[in-house]
Every structure is written in structure tokens, then in C-alpha cells.
N, C-alpha and C positions, 0 to 999 in steps of 0.2 A: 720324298726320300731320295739321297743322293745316292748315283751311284758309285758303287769305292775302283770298281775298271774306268770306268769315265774320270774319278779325279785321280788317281795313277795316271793316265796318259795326260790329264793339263797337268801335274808336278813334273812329269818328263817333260814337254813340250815347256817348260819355264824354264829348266836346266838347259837347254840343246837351241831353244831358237834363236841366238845372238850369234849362233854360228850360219844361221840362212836357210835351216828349212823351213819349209812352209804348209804346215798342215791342221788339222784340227781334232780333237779327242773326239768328237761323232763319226767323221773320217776314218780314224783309225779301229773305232768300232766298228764300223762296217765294213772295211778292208780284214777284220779278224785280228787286227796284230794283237799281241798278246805280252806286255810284261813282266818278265818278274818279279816277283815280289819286293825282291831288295836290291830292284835296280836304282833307285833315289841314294843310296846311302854310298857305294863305290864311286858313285860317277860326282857327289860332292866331292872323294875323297882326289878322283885325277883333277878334277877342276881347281884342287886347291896347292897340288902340285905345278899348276902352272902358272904363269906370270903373264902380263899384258905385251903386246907387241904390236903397237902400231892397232889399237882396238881391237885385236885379236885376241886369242891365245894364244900361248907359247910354251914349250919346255924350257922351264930358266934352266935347270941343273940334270942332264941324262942321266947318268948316274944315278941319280936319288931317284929321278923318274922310275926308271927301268929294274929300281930293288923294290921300290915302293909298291 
């Protein structure tokens, strides 16, 4: 049976690792971190406000950023 805290932290850790962390969802399990529930759905929504920059990310527009 899987468990739904363990695939919450590998959906986060797919979203966030291109940026350079480096951890692992059993890791984060036994460090305690802990989730929200609807942290998946916001953090698609700034990542889609952003733009590439040199293989990074980027704010193309502050403005729309910062209302968004």
C-alpha cells in the first residue's frame, strides 16, 4: 500500500528539484516535514508564471507576478 505523505513529498521534490535541492521523500519523512495539502496546485500556478532564463527560472512579467 502506498503511502499518500510519501507521494506528496516525491510530487513536491519533482516540482522544486531543477532548482538544486537535494533530498529524498523517506528523508523528509523522518525529518517530520510535513506538507500541505494543496501545496502541488499554487506552486504549479508560480511556476507557470515564470519564464526560462538561462535554464533557470525567471519572473518574465512583475507585475502579473506580484497580482497573480
Amino acid at each position: 500500500m502506498r503511502d499518500p505523505a510519501l507521494d506528496a513529498h516525491q510530487q513536491w521534490l519533482d516540482l522544486i528539484q531543477p532548482v538544486g535541492l537535494v533530498a529524498s521523500p523517506p528523508a523528509l519523512l523522518t525529518a517530520g516535514a510535513v506538507l500541505p495539502a494543496n501545496v502541488i496546485g499554487p506552486w504549479r500556478q508560480l511556476r507557470e508564471l515564470c519564464g526560462q532564463a538561462d535554464d533557470k527560472l525567471a519572473v518574465a512579467d512583475l507585475a502579473v507576478f506580484c497580482v497573480e
